[in-house]
C-alpha positions in Angstrom: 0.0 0.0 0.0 2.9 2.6 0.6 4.3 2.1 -2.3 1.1 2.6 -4.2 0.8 6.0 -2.7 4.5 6.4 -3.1 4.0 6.1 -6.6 0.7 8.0 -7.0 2.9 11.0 -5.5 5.8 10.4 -7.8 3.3 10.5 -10.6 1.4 13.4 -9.3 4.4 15.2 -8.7 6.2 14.7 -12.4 3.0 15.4 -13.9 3.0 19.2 -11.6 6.8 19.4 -13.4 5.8 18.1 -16.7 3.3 21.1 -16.8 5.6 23.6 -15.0 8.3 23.1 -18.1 5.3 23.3 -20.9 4.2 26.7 -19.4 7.7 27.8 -18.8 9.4 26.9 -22.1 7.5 29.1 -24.3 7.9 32.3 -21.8 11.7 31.6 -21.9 11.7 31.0 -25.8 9.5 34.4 -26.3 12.3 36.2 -23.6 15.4 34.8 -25.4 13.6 35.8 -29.1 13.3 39.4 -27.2 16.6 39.1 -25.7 18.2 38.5 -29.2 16.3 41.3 -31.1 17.6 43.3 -28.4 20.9 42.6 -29.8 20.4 42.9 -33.1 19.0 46.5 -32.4 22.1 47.0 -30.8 24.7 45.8 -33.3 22.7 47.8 -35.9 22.9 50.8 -34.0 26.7 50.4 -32.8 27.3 49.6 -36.9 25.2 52.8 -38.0 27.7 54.9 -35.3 31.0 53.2 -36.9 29.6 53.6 -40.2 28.6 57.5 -39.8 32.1 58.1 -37.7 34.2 56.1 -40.6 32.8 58.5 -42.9 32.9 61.8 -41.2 36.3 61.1 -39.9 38.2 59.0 -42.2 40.0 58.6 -45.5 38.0 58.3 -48.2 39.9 55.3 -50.4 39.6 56.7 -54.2 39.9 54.7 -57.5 43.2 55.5 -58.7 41.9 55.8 -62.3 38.8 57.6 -62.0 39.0 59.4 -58.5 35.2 57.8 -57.3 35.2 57.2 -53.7 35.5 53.3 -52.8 34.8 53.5 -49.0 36.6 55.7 -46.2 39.1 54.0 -43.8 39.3 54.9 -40.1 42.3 53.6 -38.3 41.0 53.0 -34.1 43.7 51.8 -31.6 42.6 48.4 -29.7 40.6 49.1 -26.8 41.0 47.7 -23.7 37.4 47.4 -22.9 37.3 46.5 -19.7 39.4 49.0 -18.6 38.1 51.8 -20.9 34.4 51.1 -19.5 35.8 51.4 -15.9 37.3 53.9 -16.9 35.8 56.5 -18.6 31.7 57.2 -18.8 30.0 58.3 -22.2 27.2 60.8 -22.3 25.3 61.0 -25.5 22.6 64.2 -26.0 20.4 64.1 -29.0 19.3 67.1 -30.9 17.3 67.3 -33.9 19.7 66.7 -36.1 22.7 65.4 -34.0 24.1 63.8 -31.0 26.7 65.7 -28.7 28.9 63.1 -27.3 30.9 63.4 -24.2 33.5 61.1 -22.2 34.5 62.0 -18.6 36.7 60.3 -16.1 34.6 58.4 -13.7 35.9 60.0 -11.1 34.8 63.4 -12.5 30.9 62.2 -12.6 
């Protein structure tokens, strides 16, 4: 008899888990599908920045026969991220048409 009831628990209780993890599983697929386009928002938006700074600040690479522009080259040191981030603190302030950037010392904040 106790190990009828033993095993009308056991069953009881992996059915309770069994249901936990089919209404859990599609929350955490929806959160990692969020999570990731998340990302992708921000690798488009850190690529538009190089992009725009490449252009504004580099060397435009010319054809050497016809003088059209090939693409602009922008040479950046390797950054220690890490340290930079700990660092140093970026403020960004839009505008219409712009955005003022600014780097302090973390100490100065």
């Amino acid at each position: 008899m106790k190990a009828r009831i033993r095993k009308k628990k056991d069953s009881l209780r992996q059915k309770r888990k069994e249901k936990l993890i089919a209404e859990t599983v599609p929350q955490l697929r929806h959160r990692i599908f969020e999570l990731e386009k998340g990302a992708e928002q921000m690798r488009r938006a850190l690529d538009a920045l190089l992009i725009q700074t490449t252009i504004t600040w580099g060397t435009a690479e010319r054809d050497e026969e016809t003088g059209e522009i090939l693409g602009w080259r922008l040479l950046v040191p390797n950054v220690p991220i890490e340290d930079t981030l700990a660092a140093y603190a970026l403020k960004a302030s839009p505008d219409k048409d712009n955005y003022t950037l600014g780097v302090f010392r973390r100490e100065e904040i």
